[in-house]
N, C-alpha and C positions, 0 to 999 in steps of 0.2 A: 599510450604512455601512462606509467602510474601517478595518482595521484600524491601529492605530499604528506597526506593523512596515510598513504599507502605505504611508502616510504617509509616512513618515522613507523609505524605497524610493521616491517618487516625486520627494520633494523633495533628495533623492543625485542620482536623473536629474537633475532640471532643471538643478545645478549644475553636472556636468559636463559638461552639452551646451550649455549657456552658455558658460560657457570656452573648450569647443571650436570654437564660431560664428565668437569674435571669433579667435582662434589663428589660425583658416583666413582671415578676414580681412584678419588683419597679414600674412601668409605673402605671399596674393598681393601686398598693397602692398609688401611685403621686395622683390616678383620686378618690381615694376611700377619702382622706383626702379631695382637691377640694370642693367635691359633699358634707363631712360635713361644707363646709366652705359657702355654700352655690352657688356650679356651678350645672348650669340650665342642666335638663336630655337632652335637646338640644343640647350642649356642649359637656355633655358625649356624647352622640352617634356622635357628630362629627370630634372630638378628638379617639375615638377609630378609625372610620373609616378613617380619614386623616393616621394615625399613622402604622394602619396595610398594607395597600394599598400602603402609601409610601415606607414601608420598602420592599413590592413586588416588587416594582419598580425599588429601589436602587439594589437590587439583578438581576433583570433582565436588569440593565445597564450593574454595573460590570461584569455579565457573560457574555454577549455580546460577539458572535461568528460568523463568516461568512465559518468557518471549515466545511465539510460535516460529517464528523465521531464526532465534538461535536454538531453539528447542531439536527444530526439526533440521538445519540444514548449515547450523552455524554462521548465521548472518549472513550466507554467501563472500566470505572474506578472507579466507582461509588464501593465502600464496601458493602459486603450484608448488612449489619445493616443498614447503611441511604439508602441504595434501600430499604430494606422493607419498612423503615420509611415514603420514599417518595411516597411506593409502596400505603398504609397503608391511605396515604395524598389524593393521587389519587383516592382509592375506597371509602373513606370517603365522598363520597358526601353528595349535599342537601338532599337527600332522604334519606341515611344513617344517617345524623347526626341530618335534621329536621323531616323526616320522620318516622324512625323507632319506637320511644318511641312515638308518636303519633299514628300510628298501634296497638304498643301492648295496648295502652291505650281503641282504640276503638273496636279491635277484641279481646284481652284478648289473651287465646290459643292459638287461630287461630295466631295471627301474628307471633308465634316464628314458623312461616312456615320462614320467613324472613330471621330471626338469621342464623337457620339450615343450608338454601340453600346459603345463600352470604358465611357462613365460609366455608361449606364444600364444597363450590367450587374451593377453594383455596388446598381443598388435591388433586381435581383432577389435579390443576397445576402444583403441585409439581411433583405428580407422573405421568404424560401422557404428560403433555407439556412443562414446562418451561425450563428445562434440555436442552431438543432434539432443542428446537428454540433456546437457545445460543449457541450451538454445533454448529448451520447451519450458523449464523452469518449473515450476512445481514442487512436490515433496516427494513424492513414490513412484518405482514403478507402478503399481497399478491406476494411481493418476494418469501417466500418457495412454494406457492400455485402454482406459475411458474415451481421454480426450479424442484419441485417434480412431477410434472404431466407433465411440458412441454408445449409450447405455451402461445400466450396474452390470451387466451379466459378464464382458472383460474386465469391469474391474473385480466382481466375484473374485473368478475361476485366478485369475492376477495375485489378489491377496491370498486365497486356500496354497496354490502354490509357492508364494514366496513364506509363510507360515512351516508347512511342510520341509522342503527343502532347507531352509532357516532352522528350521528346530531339530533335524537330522544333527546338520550341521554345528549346533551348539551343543545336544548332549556328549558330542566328540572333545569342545573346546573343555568341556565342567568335567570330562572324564579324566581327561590331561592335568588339570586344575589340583582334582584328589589326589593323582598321583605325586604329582610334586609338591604337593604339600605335605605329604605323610611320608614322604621322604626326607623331606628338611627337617621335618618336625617329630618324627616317629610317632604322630597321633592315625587315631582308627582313619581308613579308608573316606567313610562315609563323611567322619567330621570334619576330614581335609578338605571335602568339596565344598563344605560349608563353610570353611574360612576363608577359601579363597573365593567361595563367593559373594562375600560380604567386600571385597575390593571392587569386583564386577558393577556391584548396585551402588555404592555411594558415588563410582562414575558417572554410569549412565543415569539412574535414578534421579541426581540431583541439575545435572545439569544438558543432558540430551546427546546430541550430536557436537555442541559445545563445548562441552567436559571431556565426550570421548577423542574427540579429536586431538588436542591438547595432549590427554594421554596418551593418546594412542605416539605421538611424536615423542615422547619420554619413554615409552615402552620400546619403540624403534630403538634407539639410543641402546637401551641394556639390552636386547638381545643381541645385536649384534655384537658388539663388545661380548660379552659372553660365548659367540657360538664361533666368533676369530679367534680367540686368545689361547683354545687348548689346541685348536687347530695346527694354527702353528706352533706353538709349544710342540706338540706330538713332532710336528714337520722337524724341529731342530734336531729333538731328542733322535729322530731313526737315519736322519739322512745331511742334517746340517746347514737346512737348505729351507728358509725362513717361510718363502713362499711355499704354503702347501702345494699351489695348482700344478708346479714345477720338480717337486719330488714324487708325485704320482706315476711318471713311464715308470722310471726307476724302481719304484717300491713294485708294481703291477707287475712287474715282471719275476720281481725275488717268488712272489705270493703263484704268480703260474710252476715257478717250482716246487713250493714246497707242497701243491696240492698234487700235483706228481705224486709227489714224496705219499702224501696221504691216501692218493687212491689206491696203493701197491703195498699199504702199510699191512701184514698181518695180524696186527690188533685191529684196525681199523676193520680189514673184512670181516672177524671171529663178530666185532660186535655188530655189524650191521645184520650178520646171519642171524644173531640171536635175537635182532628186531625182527624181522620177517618172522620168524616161529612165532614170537608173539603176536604177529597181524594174523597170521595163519591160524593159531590159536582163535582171537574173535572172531572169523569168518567162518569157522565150524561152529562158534557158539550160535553166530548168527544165523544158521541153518536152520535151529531149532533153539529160540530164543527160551519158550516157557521150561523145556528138559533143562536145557544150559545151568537156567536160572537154580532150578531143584538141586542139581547135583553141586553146583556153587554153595547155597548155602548149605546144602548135608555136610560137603567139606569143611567146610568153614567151622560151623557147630560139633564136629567131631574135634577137628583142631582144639578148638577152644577146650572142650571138655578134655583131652587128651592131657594138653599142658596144667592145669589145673588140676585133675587127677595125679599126675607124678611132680608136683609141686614144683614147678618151672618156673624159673626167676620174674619176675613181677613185669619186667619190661617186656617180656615174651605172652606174657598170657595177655598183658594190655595191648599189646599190639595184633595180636588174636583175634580178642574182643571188636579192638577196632576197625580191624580187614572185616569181622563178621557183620558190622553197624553198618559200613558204607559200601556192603551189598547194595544192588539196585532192590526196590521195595514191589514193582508192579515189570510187566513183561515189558511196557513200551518204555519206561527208564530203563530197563534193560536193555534194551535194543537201540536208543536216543545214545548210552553211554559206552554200548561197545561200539558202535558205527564211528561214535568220534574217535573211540580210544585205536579203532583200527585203523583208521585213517593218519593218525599219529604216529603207528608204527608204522605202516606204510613210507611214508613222511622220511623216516628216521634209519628206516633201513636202506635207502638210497646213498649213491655214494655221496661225500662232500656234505652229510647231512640232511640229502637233499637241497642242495645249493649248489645253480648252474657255474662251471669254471669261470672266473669273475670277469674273465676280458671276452667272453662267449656270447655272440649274438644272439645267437635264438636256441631253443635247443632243437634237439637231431640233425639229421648232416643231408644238407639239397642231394647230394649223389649216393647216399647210402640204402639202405633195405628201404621198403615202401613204408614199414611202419617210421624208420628215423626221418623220412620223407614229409610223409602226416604230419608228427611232430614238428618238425622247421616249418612247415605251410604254416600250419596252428597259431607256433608261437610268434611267427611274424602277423600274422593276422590278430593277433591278441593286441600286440604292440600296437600296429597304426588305429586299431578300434578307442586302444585307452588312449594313444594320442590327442585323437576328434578328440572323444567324450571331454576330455579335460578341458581342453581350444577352447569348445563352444559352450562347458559350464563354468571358465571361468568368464567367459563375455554376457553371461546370464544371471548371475547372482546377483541378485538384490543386492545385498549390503554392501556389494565392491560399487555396482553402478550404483548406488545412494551417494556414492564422496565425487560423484561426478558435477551433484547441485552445488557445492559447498563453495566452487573457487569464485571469485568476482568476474568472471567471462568465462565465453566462450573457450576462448583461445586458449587462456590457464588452466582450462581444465584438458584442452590438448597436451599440455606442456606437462602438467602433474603426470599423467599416465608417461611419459618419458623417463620425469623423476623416480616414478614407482620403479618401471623396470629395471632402472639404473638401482634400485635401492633394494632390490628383490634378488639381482646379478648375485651382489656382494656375496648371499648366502648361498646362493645355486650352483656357483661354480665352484664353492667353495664343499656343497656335500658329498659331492663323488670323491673327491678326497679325501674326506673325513672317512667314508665307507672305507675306501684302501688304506686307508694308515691304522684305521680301527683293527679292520680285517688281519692285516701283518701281523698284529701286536696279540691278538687271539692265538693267530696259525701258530707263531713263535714265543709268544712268551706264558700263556696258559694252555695251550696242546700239550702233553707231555708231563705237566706237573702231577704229583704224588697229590692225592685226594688232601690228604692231611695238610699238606702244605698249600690248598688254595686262598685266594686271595679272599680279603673279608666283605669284598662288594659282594662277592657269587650269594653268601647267605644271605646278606641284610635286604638285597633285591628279592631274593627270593619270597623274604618275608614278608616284603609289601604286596608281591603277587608270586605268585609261583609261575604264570604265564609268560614272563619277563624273561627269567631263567628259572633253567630248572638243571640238575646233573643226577646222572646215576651210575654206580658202576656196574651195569648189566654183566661184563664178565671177570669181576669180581678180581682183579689182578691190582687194584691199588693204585693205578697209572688212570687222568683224565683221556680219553679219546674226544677228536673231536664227533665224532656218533654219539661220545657221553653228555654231552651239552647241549642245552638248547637257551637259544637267545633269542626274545623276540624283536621286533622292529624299534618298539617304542624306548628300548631301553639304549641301546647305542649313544646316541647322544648326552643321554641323561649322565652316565655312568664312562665317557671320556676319559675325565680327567683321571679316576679311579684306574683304570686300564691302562691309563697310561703311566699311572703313578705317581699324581701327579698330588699338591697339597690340597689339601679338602677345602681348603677357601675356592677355590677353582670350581669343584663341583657344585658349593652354593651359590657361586655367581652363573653357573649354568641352570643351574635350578632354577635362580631367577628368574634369566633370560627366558625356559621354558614357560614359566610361570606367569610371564610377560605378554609370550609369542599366544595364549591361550586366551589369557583376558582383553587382551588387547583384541582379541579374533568375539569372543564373546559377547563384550561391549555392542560392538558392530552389529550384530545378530540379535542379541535382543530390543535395539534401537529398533532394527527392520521389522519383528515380529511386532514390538508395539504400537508402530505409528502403522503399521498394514493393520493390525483391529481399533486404536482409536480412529486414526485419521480417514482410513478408506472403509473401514466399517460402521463406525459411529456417526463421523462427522460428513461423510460423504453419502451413507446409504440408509442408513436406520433413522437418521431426523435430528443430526446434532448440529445442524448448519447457523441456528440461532445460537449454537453455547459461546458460551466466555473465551477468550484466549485461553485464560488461565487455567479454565475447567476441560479444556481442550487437553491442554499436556497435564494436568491431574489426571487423567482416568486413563492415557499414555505412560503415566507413571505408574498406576496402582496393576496397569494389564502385563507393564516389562517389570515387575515383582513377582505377578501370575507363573507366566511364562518360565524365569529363572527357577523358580521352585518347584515348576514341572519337570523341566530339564533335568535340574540338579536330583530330581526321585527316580527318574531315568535312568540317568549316570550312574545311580548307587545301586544298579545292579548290572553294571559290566556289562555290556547286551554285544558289544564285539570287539575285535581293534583299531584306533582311530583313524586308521587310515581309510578300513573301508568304507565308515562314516561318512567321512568325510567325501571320500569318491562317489559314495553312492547319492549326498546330497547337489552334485555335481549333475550328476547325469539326468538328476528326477528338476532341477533350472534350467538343462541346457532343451530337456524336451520339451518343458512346458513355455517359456519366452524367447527361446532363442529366434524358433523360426517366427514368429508373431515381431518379437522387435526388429527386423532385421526386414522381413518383407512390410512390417507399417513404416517407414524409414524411408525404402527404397523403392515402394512399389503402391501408388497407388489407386490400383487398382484392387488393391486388398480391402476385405469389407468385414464388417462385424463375423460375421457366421463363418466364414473362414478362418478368420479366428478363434473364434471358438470353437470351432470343429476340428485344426489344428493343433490348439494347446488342448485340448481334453482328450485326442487319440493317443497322440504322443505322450504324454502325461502316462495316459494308461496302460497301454503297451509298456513304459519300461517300468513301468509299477511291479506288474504283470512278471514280467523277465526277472526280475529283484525276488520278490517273492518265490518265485517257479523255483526256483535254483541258487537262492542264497541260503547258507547253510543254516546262520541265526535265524533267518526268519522264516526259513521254512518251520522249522520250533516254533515262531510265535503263532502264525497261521495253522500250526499243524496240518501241513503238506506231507502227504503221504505219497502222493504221485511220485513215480523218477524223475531225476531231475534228467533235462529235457533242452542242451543247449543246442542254438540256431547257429549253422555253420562252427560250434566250438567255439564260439565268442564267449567270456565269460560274466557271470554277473556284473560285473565291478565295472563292465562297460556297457550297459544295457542303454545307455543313452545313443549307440549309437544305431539301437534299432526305433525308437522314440524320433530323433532330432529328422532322419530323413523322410517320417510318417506324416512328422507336424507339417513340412516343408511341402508335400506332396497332396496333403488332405485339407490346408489353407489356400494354394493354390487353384487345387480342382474346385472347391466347395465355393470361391471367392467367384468362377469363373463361371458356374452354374446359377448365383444367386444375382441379384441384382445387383448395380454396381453404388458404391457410395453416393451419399450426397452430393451436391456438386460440390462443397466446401472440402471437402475431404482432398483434393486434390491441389486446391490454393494453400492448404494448411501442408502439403508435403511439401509443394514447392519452396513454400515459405520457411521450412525448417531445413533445408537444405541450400539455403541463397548463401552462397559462396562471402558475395557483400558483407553478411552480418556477421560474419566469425570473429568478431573480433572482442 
């Protein structure tokens, strides 16, 4: 039963985040009247963003703590319901909240691999972790990695991994950050990351897991409100039917006709043709890269001097000039920039854009030719692989298991991970929808349109990134095809309301929301990344076990200011899209702790050296895989090898050649070496005594 302190603590919450609901309510009706009264979308977007950022701030003042137990863990007091909420706020990231309905929009099927694996990753917390790590009590994963096997060397390899993994994962949440700050704002890229990272640090900075909690429950709040409200707006406007989840058959079926419609279109096929000529084109440059490159720029150089010589209008000899500039300079950018650009057309000269039919399980056909054959095996085996990967990186991440110390028991922290799912639904069931209503509103209401006559999102996106969207009229007829357009994942959501036509107060309460779903995800990450080098490196392993409390979370605060500033130099040069980031920081958690948490848990017979022999293979293998065969970072590595996939599994799931290595090489190794201390075994059973759950 709760205590009366607990009580009076819960029912304080309730009232102040009641207040704050309707606050944020009035606020945007404040901005929705404004913008009829005529305030510039400049305004709005910088009025949302002063308004949310500050109210992060204000929270992260007031909680303001130099305590190690709120520092680190938020006094252990947090209620399951706002732990989920915050839990809920944390796993909402940019890639959940901008990415995911972007996914289902451009994989159809395929992306509710997404859905599956982030929820039901959350039953494996319930039931295999989250319990057993509030039982143990502490600060860190790599605290139990210690306590349970014994020695620095798991808690090492423990903190290198959750640092890794964590920092993956953050320059995704500070990339999302830029974005939607230079959206709202129309400032540089780079400075956007920097303002909205100045929200990030007055949370966590001042007040720990304390402040970010807190926020992170206020950040829940506006995204969702945000990422409901155009949803169903969209739903009323195409179908009248308030519930999105419920206008989906309906709509999914209009969109299976008109992509009919589009595959038989003869514009549609002239331009696809005229993509393949141009892949066709880079694949004979790429025969003979250094020739290619010579007769590129002679062309070019002649061009230029041509126009120039017969006194050609300014705008022609400048763009001359500038096709001659952004030649490639050396043979391997030349060959770095046509490999992407043919892979692009490639891409683009497929039908539907290259986008599977939306309601299409896998692609190719189980009964058709042996290659359509391949393809369905493939694509179904891509699927169940990102499924795992996802499952067992979301039961591995540090910063999700770090909100597991925070509730006052056992038991509420079983009950939080309920609350999460239940608070994670609201948005999950809700993006496959968002994808088809989005999708409809493209197919019909910008397929078709006269170039002149496009909508004014297509530029201003554009100009934030060109990767977002981009159009061209490759066959020069004045009419958008959908071959002429290209949307990326992350912008879908962002750009909703817009598509849908909706008032621009809308868009910066989505922005928020994004803006939300990211810092809120951040926060969480660089908490992990700094209390893994104060706490498990400083004060556990290097000799700070004499320091101050205070000087404990001082040099915790000066390393998550490190960290932010690393990230955010990261982020400022675009290295992918957030989603892969993000999946990839997945799979590089689920190899390195899963199988170590899960057999120290359950099995003890498991011993140091299996554990580390476990997380360090697995670790490495999908390092390994990521590297081999991921596009960007074969660039950072400069990998020249072919890429080299294992059964056609693709990067983005390499975790699921890692998680069964860890599983197999802790095992054999634990079995071969000698077996733990004797205590090692009263310490399982004791963390598993059914009695203490409470």
């Amino acid at each position: 039963m709760p205590t009366p302190e607990a009580t009076a603590f819960r029912r304080r919450l309730d009232r102040i985040y009641l207040r704050y609901t309707a606050g944020f309510i009035a606020f945007v009706a404040l901005i929705a009247v404004l913008e009829q009264l005529g305030l510039s979308r400049r305004w709005i977007g910088v009025l949302f963003l002063l308004a949310t950022v500050g109210l992060y701030a204000v929270i992260g003042i007031v909680a303001r703590t130099t305590d190690a137990a709120e520092y680190y863990v938020a006094g252990r007091r947090v209620p399951a319901m706002y732990n989920g909420m915050a839990t809920a706020a944390d796993w909402m990231s940019a890639a959940s909240f901008i990415g995911l309905a972007g996914t289902l929009y451009l994989q159809g099927y395929a992306g509710l691999a997404y859905v599956m694996g982030w929820t039901g990753g959350y039953v494996l917390v319930a039931l295999l972790l989250a319990p057993y790590l509030r039982k143990f009590g502490q600060f860190t994963i790599p605290d139990f990695l210690a306590e349970r096997f014994g020695g620095g060397a798991p808690r090492l390899i423990g903190l290198l991994a959750a640092i890794l993994c964590s920092f993956i994962y953050l320059v995704a949440q500070i990339y999302g950050v830029g974005l939607i700050t230079t959206q709202l704002t129309g400032v540089d890229f780079v400075l956007g990351i920097f303002l909205g990272l100045g929200g990030v640090l007055l949370c966590s900075f001042l007040g720990g897991m304390r402040a970010v909690t807190w926020t992170q429950v206020a950040q829940y709040i506006i995204l969702v409100i945000a990422y409901l409200v155009p949803v169903i707006w969209l739903s009323v406007k195409q179908t009248g039917i308030p519930v999105p989840q419920l206008a989906v058959g309906q709509q999914l079926a209009r969109i299976a006709q008109r992509e009919q419609q589009l595959l038989h279109d003869p514009a549609e096929i002239e331009v696809r043709a005229l993509f393949k000529a141009r892949a066709d084109d880079y694949a004979r440059k790429l025969d003979d890269v250094p020739a290619a490159l010579v007769k590129d720029r002679a062309e070019a150089q002649s061009r230029s001097r041509e126009l120039k010589a017969t006194q050609a209008p300014l705008r022609e000899i400048q763009a001359a000039d500038k096709a001659l500039a952004s030649l490639p300079r050396t043979d391997v950018q030349a060959r770095e920039t046509w490999t992407r650009e043919l892979a692009a057309n490639q891409a683009r000269a497929q039908p539907l854009a290259g986008m599977a039919p939306h309601a299409q399980q896998f692609a190719g056909d189980p009964d058709g030719t042996p290659a359509q054959r391949k393809a369905f095996d493939d694509s179904r085996r891509n699927f169940i692989a990102l499924v795992f990967c996802l499952m067992v990186g979301t039961a591995a991440l540090p910063h999700i298991l770090m909100r597991s110390y925070t509730t006052p028991s056992v038991r509420q922290a079983r009950e939080s991970v309920a609350w999460t799912l239940f608070f994670i639904l609201l948005l999950y069931l809700t993006a496959p929808a968002l994808a088809v209503l989005v999708k409809f509103e493209v197919f019909n209401g910008l397929v078709g349109l006269p170039f002149d006559r496009l909508p004014a999102w297509v530029a201003s996106w554009s100009r934030v990134d060109p990767s977002l969207v981009s159009v061209i009229d490759i066959n020069h007829d004045g009419i958008l095809q959908l071959g002429e357009i290209r949307i990326g994942s992350d912008l879908i959501v962002l750009a909703t309301p817009e598509i849908a036509g909706l008032p621009y107060v809308i868009s910066g309460m989505v922005a928020a929301g994004g803006l939300a779903a990211a810092l809120s995800t951040a926060d969480g990450l660089l908490l992990t990344i700094s209390n893994a080098l104060s706490h498990d490196l400083y004060f556990k392993m290097i000799g700070g076990r004499n320091a101050s409390t205070t000087r404990r979370v001082t040099i915790s605060k000066v390393l998550l200011l490190v960290a932010a500033l690393a990230a955010a130099g990261v982020a400022a040069q675009r290295p992918a899209d957030i989603l892969f980031l993000v999946t990839a920081a997945f799979s590089i958690a689920a190899s390195a702790f899963f199988p170590a948490l899960v057999l120290g848990i359950f099995w003890s017979r498991a011993n140091k050296w299996g554990a580390l022999s476990g997380m360090a293979s697995g670790l490495a293998v999908t390092l390994y895989y990521l590297a081999r065969n991921e596009a960007w970072l074969r660039g950072v590595f400069h990998v020249n090898a072919p890429v080299e996939l294992w059964w056609e599994i693709l990067p983005v799931s390499a975790g699921a050649f890692g998680v069964p290595l860890g599983f197999a090489v802790c095992v054999l190794v634990s079995l071969l070496t000698p077996a733990p201390a004797a205590q090692t075994p009263r310490f399982v059973r004791d963390l598993r005594h059914p009695g203490r759950f409470d």
